[in-house]
Backbone as CSV, one residue per row, in Angstrom:
resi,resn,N_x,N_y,N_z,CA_x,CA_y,CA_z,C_x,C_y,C_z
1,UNK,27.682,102.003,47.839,28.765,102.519,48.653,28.469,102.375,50.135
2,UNK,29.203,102.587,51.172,29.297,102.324,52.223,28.722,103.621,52.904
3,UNK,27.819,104.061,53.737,27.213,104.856,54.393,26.703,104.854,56.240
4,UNK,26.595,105.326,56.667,26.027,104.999,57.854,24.394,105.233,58.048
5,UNK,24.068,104.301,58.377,22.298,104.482,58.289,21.792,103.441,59.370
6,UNK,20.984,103.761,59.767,19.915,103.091,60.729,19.224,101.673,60.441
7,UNK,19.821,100.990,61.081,19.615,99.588,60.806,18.174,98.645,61.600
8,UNK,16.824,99.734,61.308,15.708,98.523,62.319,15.375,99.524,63.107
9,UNK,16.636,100.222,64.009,16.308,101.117,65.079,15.993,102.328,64.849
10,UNK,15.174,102.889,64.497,14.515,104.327,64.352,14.008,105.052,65.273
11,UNK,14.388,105.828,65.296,13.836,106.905,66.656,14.591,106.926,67.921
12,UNK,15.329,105.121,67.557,16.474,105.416,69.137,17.419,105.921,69.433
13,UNK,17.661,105.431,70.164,19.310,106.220,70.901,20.043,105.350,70.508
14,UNK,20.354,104.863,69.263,21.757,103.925,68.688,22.550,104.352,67.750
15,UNK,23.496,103.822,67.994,24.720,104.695,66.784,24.239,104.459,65.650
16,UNK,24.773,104.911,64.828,24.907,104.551,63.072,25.715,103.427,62.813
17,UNK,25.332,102.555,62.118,26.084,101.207,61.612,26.134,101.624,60.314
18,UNK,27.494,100.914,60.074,28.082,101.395,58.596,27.536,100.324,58.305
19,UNK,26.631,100.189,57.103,26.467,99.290,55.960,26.371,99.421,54.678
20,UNK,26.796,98.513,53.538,26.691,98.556,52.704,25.592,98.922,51.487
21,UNK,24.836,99.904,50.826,24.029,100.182,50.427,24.133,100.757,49.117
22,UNK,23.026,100.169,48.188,23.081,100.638,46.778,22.289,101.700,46.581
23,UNK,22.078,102.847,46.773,21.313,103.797,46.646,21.297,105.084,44.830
């Protein structure tokens, strides 16, 4: 499903990118 999660950037000051993820 589609979620917003941290793409690479951890700890920064960047938005959430919606991506696709099978969790």
């Amino acid at each position: 499903g589609k979620v917003a999660a941290h793409m690479g950037k951890e700890g920064d000051a960047t938005p959430f990118t919606d991506v696709t993820v099978d969790n």
